[in-house]
C-alpha positions in Angstrom: 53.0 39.1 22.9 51.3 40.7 26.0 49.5 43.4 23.7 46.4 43.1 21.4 48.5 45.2 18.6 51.8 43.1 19.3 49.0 40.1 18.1 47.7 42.3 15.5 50.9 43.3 13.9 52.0 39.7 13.9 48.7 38.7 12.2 49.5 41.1 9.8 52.7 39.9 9.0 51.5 36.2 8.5 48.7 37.6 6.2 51.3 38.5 3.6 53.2 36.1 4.0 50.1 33.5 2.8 49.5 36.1 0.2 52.8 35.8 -1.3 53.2 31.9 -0.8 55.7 31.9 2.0 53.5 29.2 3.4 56.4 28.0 6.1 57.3 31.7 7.4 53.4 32.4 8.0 53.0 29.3 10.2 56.3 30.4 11.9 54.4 33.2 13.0 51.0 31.3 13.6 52.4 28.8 16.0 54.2 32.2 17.8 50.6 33.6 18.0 48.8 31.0 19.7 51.8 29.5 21.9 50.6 32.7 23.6 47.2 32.8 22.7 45.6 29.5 22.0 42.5 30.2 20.9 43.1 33.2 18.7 40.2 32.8 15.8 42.2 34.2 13.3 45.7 32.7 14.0 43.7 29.5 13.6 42.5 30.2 10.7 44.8 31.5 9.3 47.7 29.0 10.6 45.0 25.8 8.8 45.7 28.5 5.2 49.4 28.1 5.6 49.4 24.4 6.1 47.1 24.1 3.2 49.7 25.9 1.2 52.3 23.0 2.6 49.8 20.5 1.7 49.0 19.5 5.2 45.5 18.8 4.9 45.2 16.8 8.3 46.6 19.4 9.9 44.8 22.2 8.6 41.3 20.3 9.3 42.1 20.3 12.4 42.8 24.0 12.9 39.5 24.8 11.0 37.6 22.6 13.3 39.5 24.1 16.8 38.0 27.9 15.0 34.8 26.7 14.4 34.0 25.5 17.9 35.2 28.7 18.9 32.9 30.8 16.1 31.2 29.3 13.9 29.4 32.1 12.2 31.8 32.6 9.4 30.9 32.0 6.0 35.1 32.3 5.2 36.3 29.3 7.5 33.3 27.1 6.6 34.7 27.8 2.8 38.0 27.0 4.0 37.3 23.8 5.5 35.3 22.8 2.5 38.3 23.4 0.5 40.3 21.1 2.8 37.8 18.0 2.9 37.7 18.6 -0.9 41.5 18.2 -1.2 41.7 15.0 1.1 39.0 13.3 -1.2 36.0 13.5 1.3 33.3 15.2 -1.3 30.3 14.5 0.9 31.6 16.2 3.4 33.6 19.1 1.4 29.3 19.9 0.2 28.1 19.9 3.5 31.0 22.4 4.8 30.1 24.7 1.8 26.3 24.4 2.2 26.9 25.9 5.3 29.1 28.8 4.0 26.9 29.8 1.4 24.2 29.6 3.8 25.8 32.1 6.1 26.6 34.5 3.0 24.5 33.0 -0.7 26.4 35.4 -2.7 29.6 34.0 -1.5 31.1 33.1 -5.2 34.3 31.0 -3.9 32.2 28.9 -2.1 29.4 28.2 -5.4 32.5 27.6 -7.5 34.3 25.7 -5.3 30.6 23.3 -4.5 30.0 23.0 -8.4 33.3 22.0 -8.3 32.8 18.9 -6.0 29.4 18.2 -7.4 30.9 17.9 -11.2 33.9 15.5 -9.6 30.9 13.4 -8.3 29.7 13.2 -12.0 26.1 14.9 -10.6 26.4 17.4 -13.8 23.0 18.8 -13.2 23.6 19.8 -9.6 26.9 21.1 -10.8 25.7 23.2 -13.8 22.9 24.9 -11.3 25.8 26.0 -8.8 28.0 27.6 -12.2 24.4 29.2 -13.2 23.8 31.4 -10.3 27.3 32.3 -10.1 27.4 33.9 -13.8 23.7 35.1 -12.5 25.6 37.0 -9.6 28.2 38.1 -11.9 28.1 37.8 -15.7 32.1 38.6 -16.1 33.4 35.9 -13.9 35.8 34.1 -15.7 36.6 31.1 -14.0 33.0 30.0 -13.9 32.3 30.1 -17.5 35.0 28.0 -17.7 33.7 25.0 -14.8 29.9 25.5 -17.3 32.1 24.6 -20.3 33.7 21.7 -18.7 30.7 20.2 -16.7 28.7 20.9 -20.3 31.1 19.0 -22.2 30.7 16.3 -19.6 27.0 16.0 -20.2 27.7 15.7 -23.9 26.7 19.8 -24.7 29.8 20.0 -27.1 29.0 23.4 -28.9 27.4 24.6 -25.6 30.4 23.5 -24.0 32.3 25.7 -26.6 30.4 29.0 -25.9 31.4 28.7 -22.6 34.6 28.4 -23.1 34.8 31.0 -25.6 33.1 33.2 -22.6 36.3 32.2 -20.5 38.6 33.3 -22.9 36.9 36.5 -23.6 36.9 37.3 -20.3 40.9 36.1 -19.8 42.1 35.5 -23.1 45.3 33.7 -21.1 43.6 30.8 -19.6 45.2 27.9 -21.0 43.3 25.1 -19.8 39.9 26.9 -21.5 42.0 27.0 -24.5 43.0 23.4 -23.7 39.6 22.2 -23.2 37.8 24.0 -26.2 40.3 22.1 -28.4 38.6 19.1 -27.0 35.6 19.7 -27.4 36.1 21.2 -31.2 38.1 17.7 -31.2 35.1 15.5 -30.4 32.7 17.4 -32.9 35.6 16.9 -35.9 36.1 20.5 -36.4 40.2 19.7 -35.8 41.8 22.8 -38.0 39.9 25.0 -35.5 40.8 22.2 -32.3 44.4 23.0 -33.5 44.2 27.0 -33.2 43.1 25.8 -29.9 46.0 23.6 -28.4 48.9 26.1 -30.4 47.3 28.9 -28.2 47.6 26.9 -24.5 50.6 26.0 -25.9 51.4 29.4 -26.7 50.7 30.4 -22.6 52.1 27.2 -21.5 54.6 25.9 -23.6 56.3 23.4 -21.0 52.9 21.9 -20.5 53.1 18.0 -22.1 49.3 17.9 -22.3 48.8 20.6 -24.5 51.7 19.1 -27.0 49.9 15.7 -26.9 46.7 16.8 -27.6 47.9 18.2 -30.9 49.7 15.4 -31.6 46.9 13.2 -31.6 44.8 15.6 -33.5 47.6 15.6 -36.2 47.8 12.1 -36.1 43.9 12.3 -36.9 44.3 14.3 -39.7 47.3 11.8 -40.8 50.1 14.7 -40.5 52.2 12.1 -39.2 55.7 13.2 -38.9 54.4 16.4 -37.4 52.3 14.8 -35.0 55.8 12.9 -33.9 57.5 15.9 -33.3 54.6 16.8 -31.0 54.7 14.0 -28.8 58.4 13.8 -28.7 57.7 17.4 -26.9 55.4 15.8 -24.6 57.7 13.2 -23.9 60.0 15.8 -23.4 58.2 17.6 -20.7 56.5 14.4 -18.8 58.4 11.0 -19.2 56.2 9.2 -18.0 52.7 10.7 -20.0 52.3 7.0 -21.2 49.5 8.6 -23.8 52.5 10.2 -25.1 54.9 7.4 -26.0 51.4 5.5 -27.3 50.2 8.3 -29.5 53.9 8.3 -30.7 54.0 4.2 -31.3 50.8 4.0 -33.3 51.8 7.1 -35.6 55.3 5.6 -36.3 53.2 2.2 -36.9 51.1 3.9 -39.8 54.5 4.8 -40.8 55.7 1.5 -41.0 58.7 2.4 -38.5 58.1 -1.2 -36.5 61.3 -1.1 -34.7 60.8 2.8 -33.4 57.4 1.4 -32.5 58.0 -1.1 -30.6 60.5 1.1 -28.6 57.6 3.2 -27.8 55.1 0.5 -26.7 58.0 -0.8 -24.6 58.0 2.4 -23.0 54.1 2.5 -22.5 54.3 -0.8 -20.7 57.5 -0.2 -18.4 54.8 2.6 -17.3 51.3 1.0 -17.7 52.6 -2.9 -17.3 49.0 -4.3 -17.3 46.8 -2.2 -19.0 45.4 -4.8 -21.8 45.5 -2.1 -25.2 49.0 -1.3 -24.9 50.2 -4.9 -24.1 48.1 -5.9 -27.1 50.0 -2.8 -29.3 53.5 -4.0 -28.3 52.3 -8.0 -29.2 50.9 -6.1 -33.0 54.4 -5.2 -33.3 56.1 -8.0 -32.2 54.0 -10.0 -34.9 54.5 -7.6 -37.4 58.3 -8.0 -36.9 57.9 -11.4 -37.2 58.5 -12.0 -33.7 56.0 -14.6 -33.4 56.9 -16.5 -30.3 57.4 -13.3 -28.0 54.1 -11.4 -29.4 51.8 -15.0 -28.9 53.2 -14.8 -25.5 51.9 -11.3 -24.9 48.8 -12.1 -26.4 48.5 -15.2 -24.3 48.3 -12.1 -21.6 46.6 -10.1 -22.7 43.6 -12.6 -22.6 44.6 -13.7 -19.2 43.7 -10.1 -18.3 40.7 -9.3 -20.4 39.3 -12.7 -21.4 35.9 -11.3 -22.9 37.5 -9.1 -25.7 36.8 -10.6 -28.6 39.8 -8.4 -30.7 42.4 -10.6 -28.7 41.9 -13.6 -29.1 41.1 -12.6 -33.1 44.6 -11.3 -33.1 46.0 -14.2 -30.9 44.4 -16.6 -33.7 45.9 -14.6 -36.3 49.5 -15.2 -35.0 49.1 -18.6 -34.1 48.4 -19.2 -37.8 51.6 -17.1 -39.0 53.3 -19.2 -36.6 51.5 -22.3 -38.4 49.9 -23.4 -35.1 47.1 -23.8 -36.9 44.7 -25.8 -34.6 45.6 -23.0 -31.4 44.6 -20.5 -33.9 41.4 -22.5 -34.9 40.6 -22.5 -31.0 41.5 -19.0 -30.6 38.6 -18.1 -33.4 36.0 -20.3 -31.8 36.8 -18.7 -28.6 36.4 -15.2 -30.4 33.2 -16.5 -32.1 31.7 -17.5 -28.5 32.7 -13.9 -27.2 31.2 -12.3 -30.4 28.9 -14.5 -32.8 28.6 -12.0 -35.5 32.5 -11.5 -35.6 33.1 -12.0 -39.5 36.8 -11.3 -39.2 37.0 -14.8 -36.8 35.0 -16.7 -38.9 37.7 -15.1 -41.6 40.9 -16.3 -39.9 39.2 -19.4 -39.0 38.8 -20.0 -42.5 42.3 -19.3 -43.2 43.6 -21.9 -40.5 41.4 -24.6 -42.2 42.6 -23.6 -45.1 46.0 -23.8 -44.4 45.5 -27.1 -42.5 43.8 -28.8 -45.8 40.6 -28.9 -44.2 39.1 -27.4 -47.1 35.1 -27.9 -47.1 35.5 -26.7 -43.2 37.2 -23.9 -44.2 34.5 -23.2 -47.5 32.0 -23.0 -44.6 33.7 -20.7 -41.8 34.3 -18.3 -45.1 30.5 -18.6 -46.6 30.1 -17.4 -42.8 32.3 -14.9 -43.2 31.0 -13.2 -45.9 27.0 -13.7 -44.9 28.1 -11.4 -42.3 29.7 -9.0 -43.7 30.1 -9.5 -47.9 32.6 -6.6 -48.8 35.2 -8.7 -46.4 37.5 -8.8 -49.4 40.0 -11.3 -47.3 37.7 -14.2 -47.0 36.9 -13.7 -51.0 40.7 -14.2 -51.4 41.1 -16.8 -48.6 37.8 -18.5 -50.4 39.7 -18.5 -54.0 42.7 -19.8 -52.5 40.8 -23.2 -51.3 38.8 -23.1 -54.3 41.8 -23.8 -56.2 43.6 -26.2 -53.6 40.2 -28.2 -54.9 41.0 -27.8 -58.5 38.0 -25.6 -58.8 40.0 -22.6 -60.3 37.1 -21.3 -62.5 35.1 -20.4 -59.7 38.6 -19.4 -58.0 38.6 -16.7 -60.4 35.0 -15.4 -59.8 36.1 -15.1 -55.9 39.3 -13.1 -56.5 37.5 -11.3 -59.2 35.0 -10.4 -55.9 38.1 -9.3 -54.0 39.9 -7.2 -56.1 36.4 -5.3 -57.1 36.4 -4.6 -53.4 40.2 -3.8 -52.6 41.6 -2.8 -56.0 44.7 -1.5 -54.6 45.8 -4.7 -52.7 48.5 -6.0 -54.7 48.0 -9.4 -53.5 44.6 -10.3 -54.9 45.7 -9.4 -58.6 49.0 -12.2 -58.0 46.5 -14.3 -56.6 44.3 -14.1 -59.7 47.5 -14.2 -61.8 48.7 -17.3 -60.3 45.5 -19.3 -61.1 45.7 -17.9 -64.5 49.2 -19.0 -65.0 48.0 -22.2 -63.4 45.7 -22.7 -66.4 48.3 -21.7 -68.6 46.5 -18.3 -69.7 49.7 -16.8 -70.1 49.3 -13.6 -72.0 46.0 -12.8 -69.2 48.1 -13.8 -66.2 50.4 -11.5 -67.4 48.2 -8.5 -67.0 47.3 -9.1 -63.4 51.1 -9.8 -62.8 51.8 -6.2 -64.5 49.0 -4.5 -61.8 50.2 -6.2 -59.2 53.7 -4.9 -59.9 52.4 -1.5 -60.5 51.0 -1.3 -56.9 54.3 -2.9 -55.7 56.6 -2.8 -58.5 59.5 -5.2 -56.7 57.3 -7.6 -55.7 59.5 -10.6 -56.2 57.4 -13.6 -56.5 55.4 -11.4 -59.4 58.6 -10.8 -61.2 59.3 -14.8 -61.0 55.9 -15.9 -61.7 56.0 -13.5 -64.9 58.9 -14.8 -66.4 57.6 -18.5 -66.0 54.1 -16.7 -67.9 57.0 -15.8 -70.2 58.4 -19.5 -70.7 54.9 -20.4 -71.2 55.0 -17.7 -74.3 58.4 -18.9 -75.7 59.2 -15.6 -75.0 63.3 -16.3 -73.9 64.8 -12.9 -73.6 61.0 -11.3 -71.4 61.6 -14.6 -69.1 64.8 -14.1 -68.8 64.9 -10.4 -67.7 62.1 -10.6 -65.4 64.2 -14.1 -63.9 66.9 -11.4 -63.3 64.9 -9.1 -61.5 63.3 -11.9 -59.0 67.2 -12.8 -58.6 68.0 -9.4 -57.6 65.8 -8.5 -55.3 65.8 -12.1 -53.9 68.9 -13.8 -54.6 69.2 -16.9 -52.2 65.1 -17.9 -52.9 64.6 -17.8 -56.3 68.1 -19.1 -57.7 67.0 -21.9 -55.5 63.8 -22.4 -57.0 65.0 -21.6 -60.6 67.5 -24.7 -60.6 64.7 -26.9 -60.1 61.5 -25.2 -61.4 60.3 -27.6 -64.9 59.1 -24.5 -66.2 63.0 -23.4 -66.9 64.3 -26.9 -68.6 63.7 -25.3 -71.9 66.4 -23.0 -71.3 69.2 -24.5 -68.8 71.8 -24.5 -71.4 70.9 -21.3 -72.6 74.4 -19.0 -71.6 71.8 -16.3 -69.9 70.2 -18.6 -68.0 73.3 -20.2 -66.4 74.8 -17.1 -66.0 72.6 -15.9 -63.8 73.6 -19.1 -61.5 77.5 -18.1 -61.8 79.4 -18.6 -58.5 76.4 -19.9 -57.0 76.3 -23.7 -58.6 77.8 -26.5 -56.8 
């Protein structure tokens, strides 16, 4: 080291070393430089580039700064310390390092990227798109700053401008995933998803082993209700990130809408082991819990949930709900009321109120949460059930009728609301019409049990032996231990206890 080349050719060495990511052989050579020569510009330069590449921002700062007191004319170390200060989170002064680099040299394109950069991570988009503007002004074909447009466009809410760009990015390097990425997200948001999906299955394509890119399609699958294949994409997220919580979500919710409840709740167990208090997902795992019939553990949850997010009016709805499955019917009033002071206009509150009162007897209270209800909002086809449910609790079943008649207009294929019609029908002993409404609720949900039972008493009502008989069966079948039980002492059956079809259907199960 006693010779200007001996320096030189070292220098050399360390500069290909940096270029070919050999980041602790370079500052090997480096700290060999200036343990001779101290204050060696380029070695310190050069020796802050290789600790960047270790990720020793502290330590490169430093070196920068030592350089710059020596020269501080260069537009390149001024970038590199900007760089530096932008990778240990100090923006402010990241800008001011770069302001002075592109001072030195304006045309200096790393350093405009790299300060639109900075400026779009502060969220000041218009500073930021100004910086990616002179760039492409400087030099139309430069991919990477299409790309930053596109992104700080999208930002701003410019969604087909945002896409231009980022069809400019690709043009100009058809294998940049993340413009790929980021143009299906944008083509996402604006609900063009066939052409969002091109998008992902082409980053995908680049960067198959990339978990974003799989979960992005998923959900956009999921959006267009391709559920099964939208499971096979997450479980490939999964696969690639464990931990990409959005992942095991987006997984969760699409086996919900498949009515997989137990692989569900797997998956929000899994989003909470990573996300333990985030409100959503602790409210998605209670759902579940409920859903399963797990009433205890999901009020518990919910119980939490509110504990952590106390002004959402959606808990404590769903914390009321459960309370009233659970027949805690006065917590779930309290729960609605508390919804209702969160959100006045809340019509599904006023709803499950209704349905506590209801449920409690309280039956002119629960007339006026559900006149509420439906002032607020009058195609809630609930409360029109809820309502004919109390109406008839009151002996009111004409006007009973009108309100299920209102419900099943709105929600025709809910099975329940023709039964619930069909009950009050058999109620009034309008068998061969009760009938009918049993018959469409069975052809939406043809082994629904209680509507096979409640036939065959419409049946009894008829005279009609063998039809009551072999819908009995059916209830028995699908149902054994419940309706034997209520056959053997249901008065609507005394006509036919010593019938030999009617007690066989009791055989080995009569004391």
């Amino acid at each position: 080291m006693n010779s200007f080349d001996n320096w030189q050719g070292l220098h050399h060495l360390g500069v290909t070393l940096i270029e070919s990511k050999r980041f602790k052989e370079a500052l090997l050579i480096y700290n060999q430089i200036l343990e001779s020569q101290p204050n060696v510009y380029d070695a310190l330069v050069f020796r802050g580039m290789a600790l960047q590449g270790l990720e020793k921002f502290e330590e490169a700062l430093i070196n920068f700064d030592r350089a710059i007191a020596h020269s501080s004319h260069s537009h390149y170390v001024w970038y590199e310390r900007g760089f530096t200060l932008f990778k240990l989170g100090k923006l402010q002064e990241a800008l001011s390092s770069l302001d002075i680099a592109t001072e030195i040299q304006p045309d200096y394109l790393k350093a405009l990227l790299l300060r639109g950069i900075v400026l779009l991570s502060q969220k000041k988009l218009e500073t930021a798109l100004i910086s990616f503007e002179k760039i492409i002004l400087i030099k139309p074909n430069y991919p990477k700053a299409w790309y930053e447009k596109g992104l700080t466009l999208y930002e701003l809410g410019k969604l087909e401008d945002a896409v231009t760009c980022f069809n400019k990015a690709i043009k100009l390097n058809p294998k940049n995933d993340l413009a790929w990425y980021h143009k299906g997200i944008a083509l996402f948001d604006l609900e063009n998803y066939k052409s969002a999906l091109t998008c992902f299955d082409k980053a995908i394509e680049i960067q198959p082993n990339d978990a974003n890119n799989w979960y992005e399609k998923g959900y956009t699958l999921w959006k267009i209700r391709q559920l099964e294949s939208a499971i096979i994409c997450f479980d490939k997220a999964i696969q690639y990130n464990q931990k990409l919580y959005l992942a095991w979500y987006g997984k969760g919710v699409a086996l919900l809408d498949l009515k997989k409840l137990e692989s569900a709740l797997i998956c929000f167990e899994q989003v909470i082991e990573i996300q333990p208090n985030n409100p959503s997902y602790l409210y998605a795992l209670g759902y579940v819990l409920s859903e399963l019939g797990n009433l205890e553990d999901a009020i518990e949850i919910f119980y939490l949930v509110i504990e952590l997010e106390p002004q959402d009016w959606l808990f404590q709805n769903q914390l009321g709900i459960t309370l009233g499955k659970s027949k805690r019917y006065e917590e779930a009033i309290a729960a609605f009321d508390k919804s209702l002071e969160i959100s006045s206009n809340n019509y599904a509150a006023y709803g499950g109120k209704g349905f506590a009162l209801y449920k409690s007897e309280r039956y002119e209270d629960a007339i006026l949460a559900l006149d509420k209800a439906i002032e607020i909002n009058p195609n809630y086809d609930l409360a029109w059930k809820i309502y004919g449910w109390v109406l008839h609790k009151l002996g009111r079943d004409e006007e009973a009728l009108v309100k299920f008649d209102k419900a099943i207009e709105l929600n025709p294929d809910y099975y329940h609301l023709w039964g619930s019609k069909a009950f009050v029908l058999l109620t009034l002993k309008r068998y061969e019409s009760a009938i009918l409404f049993y018959n469409k609720t069975l052809e939406l949900f043809p082994n629904e049990p209680n509507a096979l039972y409640e036939k065959a008493c419409c049946y009894m009502g008829l005279n009609n032996i063998d039809l009551a008989i072999e819908n009995l069966q059916k209830a028995i079948d699908i149902n054994p231990t419940e309706f034997r039980e209520k056959a053997k002492t249901d008065s609507d059956f005394d006509n036919i206890r010593d019938d030999i079809r009617f007690k066989a259907l009791f055989i080995n199960h009569m004391g």
